[in-house]
C-alpha positions, 0 to 999 in steps of 0.5 A: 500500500502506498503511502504519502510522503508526509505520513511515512516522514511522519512514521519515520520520525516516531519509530527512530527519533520520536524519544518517548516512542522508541523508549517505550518500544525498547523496555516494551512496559513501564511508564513511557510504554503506557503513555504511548499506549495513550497518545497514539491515538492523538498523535499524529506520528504515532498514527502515522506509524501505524498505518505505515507499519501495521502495528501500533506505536507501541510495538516493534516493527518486525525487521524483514531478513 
């Protein structure tokens, strides 16, 4: 599926940039975990990871051999 430019940069800054997201998804619980947890779906990189990945924020991307 193809995605616009602005939704993958917007993936793309929430899976390696974002500080609270990839925190969240490198402890996979705690605090910052939970928070994603609520944000994504108010934010909108967090959304946008979502439909550029197919999981939510707060999970990790399965990384393709």
């Amino acid at each position: 599926m193809a995605h616009g430019k602005i939704t993958e940069s917007l993936a793309g800054f929430c899976k390696d940039t974002c500080p609270v997201c990839t925190r969240a998804r490198e402890n996979g619980s705690g605090v910052l975990y939970n928070i994603v947890k609520v944000e994504e779906h108010v934010c909108p990189m967090c959304r946008s990871y979502k439909k550029v990945y197919g999981v939510p924020a707060h999970e990790k991307v399965e990384e393709k051999a």
